[in-house]
C-alpha positions as CSV (number, residue, x, y, z in Angstrom):
1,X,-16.5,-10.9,24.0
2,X,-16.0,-8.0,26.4
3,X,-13.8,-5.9,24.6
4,X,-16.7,-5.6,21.8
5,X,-19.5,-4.9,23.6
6,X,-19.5,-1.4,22.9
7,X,-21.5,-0.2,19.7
8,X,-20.4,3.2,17.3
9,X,-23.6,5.6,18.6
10,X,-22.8,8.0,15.5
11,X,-23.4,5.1,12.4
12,X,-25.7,2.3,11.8
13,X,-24.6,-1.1,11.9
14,X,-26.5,-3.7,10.4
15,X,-24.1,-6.6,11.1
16,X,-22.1,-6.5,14.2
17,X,-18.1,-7.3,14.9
18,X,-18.1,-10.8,16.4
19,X,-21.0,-12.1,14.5
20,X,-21.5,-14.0,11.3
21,X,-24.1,-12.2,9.2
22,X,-25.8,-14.4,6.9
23,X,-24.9,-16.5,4.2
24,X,-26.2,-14.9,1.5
25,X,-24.8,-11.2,2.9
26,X,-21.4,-12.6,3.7
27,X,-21.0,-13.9,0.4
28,X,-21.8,-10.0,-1.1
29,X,-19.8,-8.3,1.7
30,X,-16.3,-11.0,1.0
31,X,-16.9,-9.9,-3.3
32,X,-16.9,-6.5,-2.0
33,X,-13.6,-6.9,0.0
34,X,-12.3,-8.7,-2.7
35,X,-12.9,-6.6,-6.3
36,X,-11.5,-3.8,-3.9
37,X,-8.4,-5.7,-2.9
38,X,-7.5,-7.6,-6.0
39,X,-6.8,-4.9,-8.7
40,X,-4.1,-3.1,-6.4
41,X,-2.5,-6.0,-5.2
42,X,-1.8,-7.5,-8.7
43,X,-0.4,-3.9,-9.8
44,X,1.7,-3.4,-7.1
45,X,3.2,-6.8,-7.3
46,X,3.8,-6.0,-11.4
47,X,4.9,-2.8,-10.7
48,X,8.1,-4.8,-8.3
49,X,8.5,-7.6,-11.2
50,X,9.2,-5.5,-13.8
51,X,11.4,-3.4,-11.8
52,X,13.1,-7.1,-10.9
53,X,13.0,-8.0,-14.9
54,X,11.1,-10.8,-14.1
55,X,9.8,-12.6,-17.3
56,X,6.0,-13.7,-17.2
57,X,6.5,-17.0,-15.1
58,X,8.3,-15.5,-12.8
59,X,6.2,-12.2,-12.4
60,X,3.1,-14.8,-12.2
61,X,5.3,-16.5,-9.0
62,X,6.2,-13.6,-7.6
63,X,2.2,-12.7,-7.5
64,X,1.4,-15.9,-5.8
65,X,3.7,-15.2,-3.1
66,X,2.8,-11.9,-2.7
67,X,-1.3,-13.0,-2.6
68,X,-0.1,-16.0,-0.1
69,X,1.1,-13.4,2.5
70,X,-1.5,-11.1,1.9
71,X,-4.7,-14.2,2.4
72,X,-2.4,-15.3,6.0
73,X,-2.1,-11.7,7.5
74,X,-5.4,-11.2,6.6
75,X,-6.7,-13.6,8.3
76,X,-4.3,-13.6,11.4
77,X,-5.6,-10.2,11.9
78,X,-9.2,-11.1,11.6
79,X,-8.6,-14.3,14.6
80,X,-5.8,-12.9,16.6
81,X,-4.2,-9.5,15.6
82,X,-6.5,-6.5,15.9
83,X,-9.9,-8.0,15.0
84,X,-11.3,-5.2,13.2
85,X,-12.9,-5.7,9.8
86,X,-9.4,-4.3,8.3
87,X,-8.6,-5.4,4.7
88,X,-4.7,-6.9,4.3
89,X,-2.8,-5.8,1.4
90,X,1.3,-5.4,0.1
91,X,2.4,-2.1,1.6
92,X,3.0,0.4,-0.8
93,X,5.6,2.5,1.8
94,X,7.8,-1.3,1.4
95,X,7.4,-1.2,-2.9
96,X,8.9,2.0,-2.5
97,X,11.3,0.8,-0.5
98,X,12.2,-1.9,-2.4
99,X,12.2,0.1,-5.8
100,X,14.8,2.6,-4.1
101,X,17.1,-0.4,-3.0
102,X,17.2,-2.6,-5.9
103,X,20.7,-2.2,-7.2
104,X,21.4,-3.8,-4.0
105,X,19.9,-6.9,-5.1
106,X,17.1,-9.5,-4.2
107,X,18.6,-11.0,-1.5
108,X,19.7,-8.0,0.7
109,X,16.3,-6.3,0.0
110,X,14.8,-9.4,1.6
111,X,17.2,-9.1,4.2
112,X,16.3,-5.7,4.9
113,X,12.6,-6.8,4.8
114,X,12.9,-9.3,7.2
115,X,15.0,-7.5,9.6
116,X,12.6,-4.1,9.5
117,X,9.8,-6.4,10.0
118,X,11.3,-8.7,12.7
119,X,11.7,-5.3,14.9
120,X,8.1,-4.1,14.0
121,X,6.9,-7.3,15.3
122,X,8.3,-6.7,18.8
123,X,7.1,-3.4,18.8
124,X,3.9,-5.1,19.3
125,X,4.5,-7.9,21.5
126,X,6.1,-5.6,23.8
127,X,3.2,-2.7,23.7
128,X,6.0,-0.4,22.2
129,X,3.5,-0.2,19.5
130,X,0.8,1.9,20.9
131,X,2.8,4.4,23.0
132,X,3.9,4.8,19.6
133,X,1.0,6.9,18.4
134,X,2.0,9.9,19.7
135,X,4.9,10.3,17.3
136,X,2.6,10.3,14.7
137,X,0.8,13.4,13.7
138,X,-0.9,14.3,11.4
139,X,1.5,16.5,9.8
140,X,3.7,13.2,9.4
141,X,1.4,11.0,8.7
142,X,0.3,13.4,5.8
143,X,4.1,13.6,4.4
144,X,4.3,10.0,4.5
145,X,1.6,9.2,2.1
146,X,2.6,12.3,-0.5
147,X,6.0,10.7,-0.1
148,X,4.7,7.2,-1.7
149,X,2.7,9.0,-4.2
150,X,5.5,11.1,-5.1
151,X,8.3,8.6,-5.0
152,X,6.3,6.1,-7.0
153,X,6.1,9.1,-9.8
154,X,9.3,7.6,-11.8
155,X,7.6,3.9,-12.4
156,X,4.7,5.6,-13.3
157,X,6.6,7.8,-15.7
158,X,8.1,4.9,-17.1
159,X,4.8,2.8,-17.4
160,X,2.9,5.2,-18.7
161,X,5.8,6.2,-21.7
162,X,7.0,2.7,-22.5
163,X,8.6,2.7,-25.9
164,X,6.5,-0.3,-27.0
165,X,3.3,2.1,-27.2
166,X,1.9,4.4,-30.1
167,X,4.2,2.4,-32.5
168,X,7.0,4.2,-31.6
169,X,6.1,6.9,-30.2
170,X,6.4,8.0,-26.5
171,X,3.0,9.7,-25.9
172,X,0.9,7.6,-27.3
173,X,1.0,5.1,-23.9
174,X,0.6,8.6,-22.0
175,X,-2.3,9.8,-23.6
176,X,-4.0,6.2,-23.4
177,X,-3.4,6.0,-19.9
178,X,-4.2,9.5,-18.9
179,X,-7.7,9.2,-20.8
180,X,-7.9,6.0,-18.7
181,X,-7.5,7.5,-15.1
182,X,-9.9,10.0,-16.3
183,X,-12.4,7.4,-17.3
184,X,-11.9,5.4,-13.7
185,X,-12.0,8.4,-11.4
186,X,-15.2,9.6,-13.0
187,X,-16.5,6.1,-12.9
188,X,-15.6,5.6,-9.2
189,X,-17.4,9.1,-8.6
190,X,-20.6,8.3,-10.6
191,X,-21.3,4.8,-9.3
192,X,-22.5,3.5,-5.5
193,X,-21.2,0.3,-3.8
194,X,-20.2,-2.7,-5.3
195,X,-19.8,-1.1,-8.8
196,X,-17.7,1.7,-7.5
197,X,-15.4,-0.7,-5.9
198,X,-15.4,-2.8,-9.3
199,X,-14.0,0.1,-11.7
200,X,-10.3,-1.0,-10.9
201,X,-11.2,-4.3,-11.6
202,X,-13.1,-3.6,-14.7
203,X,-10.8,-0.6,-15.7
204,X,-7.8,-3.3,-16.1
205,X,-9.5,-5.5,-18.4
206,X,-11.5,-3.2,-20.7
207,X,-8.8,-0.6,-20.9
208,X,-6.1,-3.6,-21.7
209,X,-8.6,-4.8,-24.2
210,X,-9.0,-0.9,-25.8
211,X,-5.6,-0.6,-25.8
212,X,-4.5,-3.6,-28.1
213,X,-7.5,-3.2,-30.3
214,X,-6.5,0.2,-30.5
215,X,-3.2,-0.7,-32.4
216,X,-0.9,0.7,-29.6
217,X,0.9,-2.5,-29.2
218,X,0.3,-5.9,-31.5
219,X,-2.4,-8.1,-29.9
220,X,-0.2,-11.0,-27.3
221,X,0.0,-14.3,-27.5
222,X,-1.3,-16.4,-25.0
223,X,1.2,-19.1,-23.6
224,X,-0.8,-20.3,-20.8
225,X,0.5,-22.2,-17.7
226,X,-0.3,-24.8,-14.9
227,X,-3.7,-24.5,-13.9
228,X,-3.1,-25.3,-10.2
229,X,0.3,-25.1,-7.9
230,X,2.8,-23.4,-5.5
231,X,5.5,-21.3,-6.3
232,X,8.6,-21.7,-5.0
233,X,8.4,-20.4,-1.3
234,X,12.1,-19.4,-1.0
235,X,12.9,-18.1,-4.1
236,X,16.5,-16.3,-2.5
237,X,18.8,-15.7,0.2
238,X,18.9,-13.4,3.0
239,X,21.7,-10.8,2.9
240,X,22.2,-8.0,5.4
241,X,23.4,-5.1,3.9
242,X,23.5,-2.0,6.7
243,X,22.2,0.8,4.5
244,X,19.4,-1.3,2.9
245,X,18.4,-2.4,6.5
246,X,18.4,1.2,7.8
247,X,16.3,2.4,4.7
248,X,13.9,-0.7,5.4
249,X,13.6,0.2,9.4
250,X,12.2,4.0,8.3
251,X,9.9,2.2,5.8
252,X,8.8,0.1,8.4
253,X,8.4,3.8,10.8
254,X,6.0,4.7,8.3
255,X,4.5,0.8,8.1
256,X,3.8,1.2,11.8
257,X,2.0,4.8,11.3
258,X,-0.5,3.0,8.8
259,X,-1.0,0.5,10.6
260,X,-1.8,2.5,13.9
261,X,-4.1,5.1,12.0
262,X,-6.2,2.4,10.4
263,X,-6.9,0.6,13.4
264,X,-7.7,3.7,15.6
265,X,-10.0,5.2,12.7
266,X,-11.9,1.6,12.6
267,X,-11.8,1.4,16.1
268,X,-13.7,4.9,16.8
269,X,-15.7,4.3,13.8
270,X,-17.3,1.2,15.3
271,X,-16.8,1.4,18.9
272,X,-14.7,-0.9,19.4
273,X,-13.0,-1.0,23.0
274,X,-9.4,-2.1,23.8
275,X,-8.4,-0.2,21.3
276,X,-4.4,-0.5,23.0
277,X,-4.5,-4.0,22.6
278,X,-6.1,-4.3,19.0
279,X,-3.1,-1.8,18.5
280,X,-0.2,-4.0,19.4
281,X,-1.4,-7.0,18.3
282,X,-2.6,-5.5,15.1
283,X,1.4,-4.1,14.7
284,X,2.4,-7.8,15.4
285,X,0.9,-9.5,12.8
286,X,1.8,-7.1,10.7
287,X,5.2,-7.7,11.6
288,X,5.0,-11.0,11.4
289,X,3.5,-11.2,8.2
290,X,6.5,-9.2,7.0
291,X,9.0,-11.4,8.1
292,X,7.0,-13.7,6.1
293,X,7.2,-11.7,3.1
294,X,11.6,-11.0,3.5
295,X,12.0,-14.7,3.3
296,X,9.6,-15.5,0.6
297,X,11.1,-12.1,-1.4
298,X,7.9,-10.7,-1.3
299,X,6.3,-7.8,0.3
300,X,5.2,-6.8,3.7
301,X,1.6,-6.7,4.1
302,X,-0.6,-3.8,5.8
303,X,-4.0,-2.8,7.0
304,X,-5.6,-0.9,3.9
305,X,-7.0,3.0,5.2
306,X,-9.8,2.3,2.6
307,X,-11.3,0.1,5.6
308,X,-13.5,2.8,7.1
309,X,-15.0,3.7,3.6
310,X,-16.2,0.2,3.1
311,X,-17.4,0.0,6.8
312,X,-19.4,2.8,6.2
313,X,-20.7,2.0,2.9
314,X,-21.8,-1.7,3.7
315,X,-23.0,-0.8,7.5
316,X,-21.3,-4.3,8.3
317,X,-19.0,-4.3,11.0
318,X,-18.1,-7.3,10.8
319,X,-14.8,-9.0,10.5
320,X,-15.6,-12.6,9.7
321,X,-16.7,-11.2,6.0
322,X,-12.8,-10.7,5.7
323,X,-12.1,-14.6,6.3
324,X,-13.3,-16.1,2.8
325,X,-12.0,-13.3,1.2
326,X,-8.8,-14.1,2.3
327,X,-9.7,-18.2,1.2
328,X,-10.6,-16.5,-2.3
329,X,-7.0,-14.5,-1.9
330,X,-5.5,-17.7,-1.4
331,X,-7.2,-19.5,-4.4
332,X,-6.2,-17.0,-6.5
333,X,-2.3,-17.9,-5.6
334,X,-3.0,-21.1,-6.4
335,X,-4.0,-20.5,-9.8
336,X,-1.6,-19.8,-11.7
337,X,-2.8,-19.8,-15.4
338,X,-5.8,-16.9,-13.9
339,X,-3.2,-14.7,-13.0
340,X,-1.0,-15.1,-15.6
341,X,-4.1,-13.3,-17.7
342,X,-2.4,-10.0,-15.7
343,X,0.9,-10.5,-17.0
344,X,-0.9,-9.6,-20.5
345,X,-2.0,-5.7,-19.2
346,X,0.2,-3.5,-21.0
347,X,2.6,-1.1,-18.8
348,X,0.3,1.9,-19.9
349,X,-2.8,0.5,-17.9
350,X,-0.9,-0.6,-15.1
351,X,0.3,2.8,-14.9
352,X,-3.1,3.9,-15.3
353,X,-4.5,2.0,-12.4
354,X,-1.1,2.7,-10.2
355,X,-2.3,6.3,-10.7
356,X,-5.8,6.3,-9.9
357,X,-4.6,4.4,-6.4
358,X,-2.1,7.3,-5.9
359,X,-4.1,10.0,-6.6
360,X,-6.3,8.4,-3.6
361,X,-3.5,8.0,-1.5
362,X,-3.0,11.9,-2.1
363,X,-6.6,12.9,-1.1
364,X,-6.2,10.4,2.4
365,X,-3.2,12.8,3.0
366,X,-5.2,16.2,2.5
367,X,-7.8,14.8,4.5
368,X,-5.5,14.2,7.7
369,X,-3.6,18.0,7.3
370,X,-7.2,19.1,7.1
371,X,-8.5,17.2,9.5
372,X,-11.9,18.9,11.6
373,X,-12.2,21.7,8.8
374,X,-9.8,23.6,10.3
375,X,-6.5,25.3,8.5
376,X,-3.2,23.5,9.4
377,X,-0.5,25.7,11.3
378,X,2.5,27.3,9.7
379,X,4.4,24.5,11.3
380,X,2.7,22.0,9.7
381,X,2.4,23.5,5.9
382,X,6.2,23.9,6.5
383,X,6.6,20.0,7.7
384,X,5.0,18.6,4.9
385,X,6.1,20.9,2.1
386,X,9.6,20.7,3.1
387,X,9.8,16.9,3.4
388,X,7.5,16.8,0.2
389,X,10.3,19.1,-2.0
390,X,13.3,17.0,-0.2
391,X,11.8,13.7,-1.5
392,X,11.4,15.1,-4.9
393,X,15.0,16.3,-5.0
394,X,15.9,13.1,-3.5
395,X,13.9,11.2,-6.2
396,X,15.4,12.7,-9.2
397,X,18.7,13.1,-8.1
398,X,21.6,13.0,-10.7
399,X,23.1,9.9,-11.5
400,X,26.5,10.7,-11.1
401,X,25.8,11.9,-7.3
402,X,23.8,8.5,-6.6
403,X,27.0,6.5,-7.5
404,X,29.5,8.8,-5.7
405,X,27.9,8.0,-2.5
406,X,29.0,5.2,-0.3
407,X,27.2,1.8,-1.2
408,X,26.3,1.6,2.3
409,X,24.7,5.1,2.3
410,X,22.9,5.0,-0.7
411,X,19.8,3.4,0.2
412,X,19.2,6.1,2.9
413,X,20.5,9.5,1.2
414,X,19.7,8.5,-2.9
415,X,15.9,7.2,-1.4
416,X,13.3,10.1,-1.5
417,X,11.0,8.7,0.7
418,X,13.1,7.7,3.5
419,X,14.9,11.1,3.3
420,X,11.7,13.3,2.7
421,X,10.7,11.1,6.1
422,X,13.6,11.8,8.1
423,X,12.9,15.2,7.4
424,X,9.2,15.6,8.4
425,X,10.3,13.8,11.8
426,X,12.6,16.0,12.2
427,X,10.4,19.4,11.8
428,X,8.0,18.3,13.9
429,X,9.5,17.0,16.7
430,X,12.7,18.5,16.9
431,X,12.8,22.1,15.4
432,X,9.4,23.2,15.5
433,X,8.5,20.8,18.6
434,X,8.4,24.3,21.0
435,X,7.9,26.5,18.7
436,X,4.1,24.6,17.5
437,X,0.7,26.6,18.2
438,X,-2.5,26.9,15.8
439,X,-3.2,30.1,17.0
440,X,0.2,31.5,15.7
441,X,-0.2,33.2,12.7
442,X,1.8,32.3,9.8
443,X,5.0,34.3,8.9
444,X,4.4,36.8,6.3
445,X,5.7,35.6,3.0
């Protein structure tokens, strides 16, 4: 094909974009993808069902959904969206989204999903979607990922201090799952490759099997389910509530900026050329795939940022490793007995593991502000701290002021992320749009 003629001159590639590499290596390569995708996609998708009070069934059919969606946008993107060896995965900016809407109910969350999506979509069949870069800096794209990590901190607060640990007492989930991360992070640091990209995996299942033998919660009993079938598809309604939509559309802002800084960072990593079309039709699928997700009340999928790392470490440019990863994804759905083995991981591990993937997600942000070595402008700090403290504030607001404002309000000014968005916008290209120059020094403090 033309548009991938071009080669990366700056890293070695063993196994080029449009080709199959061999058997044997494919099958490695698709593991790879796969123990990397797997552990976050089940614990974001129980992080949304026990915020839904699902029971077991219904978290396991919520799961398949969510792994449906994820196994067809993976592999539209790999045949027609932006052909880049990108791995597909539930949006964590849309599980924030959906935990900050919630009291508005299943049906106008999918609603809003569908809706934000819908418009993301024709962002990229018109070409909207790469003009859209520029809006994106790294200033904002840095706030947007501290404002996941940071709004997320409530579930993990209340994973990681569920009353049913330490017989009764509060801490004794907290210190579990604290000593977990630990173990994880400096697993993941220690180990090369394949293993490294296994300690999720392996974290889940030998800190679940630590914790019950440990005595913080009695040992469960296994109930079992169908080995094979489908979920139902259309599990609720569609409602269009304008506040939840509204919050949904910013979500989908920041959906777009992921989306647009994986594929440009893939792109340059591996030389890729018509890097504006990859762009839109990258932004499409997603789009699409999101749409999808609102009527199946599930969740938008994504290109993961991890892509790059695993480019890099495998020297394999290629995307067709991706497609029967995504036929393992799907498999997966289909089996519904397997996953309901993750409905047995007690809240303090999935916190655990939702941690560890945050405290990544924080590092990916340092690593844009700080971008080239060099030390972000005054400007900048002042973008991302300010929309940083305004999600907090925004995140822990009182109660009583989260019901005294309008329903249709809510979901925009009681949701820290949205707001703590809004904000960074704002800074940089409103206020401090004239005012922006590195060489500037900071105002004394």
């Amino acid at each position: 094909m033309p548009e991938c003629e071009k080669q990366s001159a700056t890293l070695e590639i063993l196994h080029p974009l449009d080709r199959w590499p061999p058997a044997g290596v494919t099958v490695v390569l698709a593991i790879q993808w796969l123990v990397i995708l797997v552990p976050g996609v089940l614990v974001l998708g129980e992080v949304v069902g026990l915020a839904w009070g699902l029971d077991a069934a219904q978290r396991v059919a919520y799961m398949q959904r969510l792994l449906l969606v994820s196994a067809a946008a993976q592999a539209a993107q790999v045949l027609w969206g932006h052909k880049l060896p990108g791995q597909v995965g539930p949006s964590a900016v849309l599980i924030v989204g959906t935990l900050a809407t919630i009291a508005a109910g299943p049906a106008s969350v999918a609603g809003a999903m569908a809706v934000g999506a819908g418009l993301t979509a024709l962002a990229g069949f018109t070409g909207l979607a790469a003009r859209m870069g520029r809006f994106y800096t790294p200033p904002v794209l840095s706030s947007s990922l501290l404002l996941v990590a940071m709004s997320l901190t409530p579930t993990m607060r209340d994973l990681l201090y569920t009353p049913a640990a330490g017989g009764g007492s509060l801490s004794g989930g907290f210190l579990f799952g604290l000593g977990l991360v630990l173990v994880m992070l400096l697993a993941q640091y220690r180990l090369k490759g394949l293993w490294s990209s296994a300690v999720l995996l392996f974290g889940m299942a030998l800190g679940s099997l630590a914790y019950y033998a440990l005595g913080l919660e009695p040992w469960p009993a296994w109930r079992g389910g169908a080995m094979t079938g489908l979920p139902g598809l259309f599990p609720t309604g569609l409602e269009f509530n304008p506040g939840v939509i509204a919050a949904f559309v910013l979500c989908y802002l920041a959906l777009i900026s992921n989306e647009l800084a994986t594929i440009e960072s893939t792109g340059q990593l591996i030389g890729a050329t018509g890097m504006d079309g990859r762009a839109n039709r990258g932004v499409a699928v997603a789009g699409l795939g999101g749409v999808a997700a609102g009527l199946m009340g599930s969740l938008g999928p994504v290109t993961y940022s991890v892509s790059p790392a695993v480019v890099i470490s495998t020297k394999s440019a290629s995307r067709y490793t991706l497609l029967p990863m995504a036929g393992a994804v799907a498999a997966l759905a289909l089996w519904p007995e397997g996953l309901y083995l993750f409905s047995l991981v007690p809240a303090p591990v999935v916190g655990a593991v939702l941690l560890t993937l945050m405290a990544q997600s924080v590092y990916a942000a340092l690593h844009l502000l700080l971008e080239g070595g060099k030390m972000p402008s005054w400007s900048s700090g002042a973008t991302v701290g300010m929309a940083l403290i305004t999600g907090v504030i925004v995140s822990f607001i009182p109660e009583a002021a989260r019901q005294a404002l309008h329903p249709v309000i809510r979901p925009i000014l009681a949701n820290g992320f949205v707001m703590g968005l809004v904000v960074a916008l704002l800074l940089e290209h409103v206020f401090f749009r004239r005012q922006k120059d590195d060489t500037i020094p900071a105002p004394r403090l």
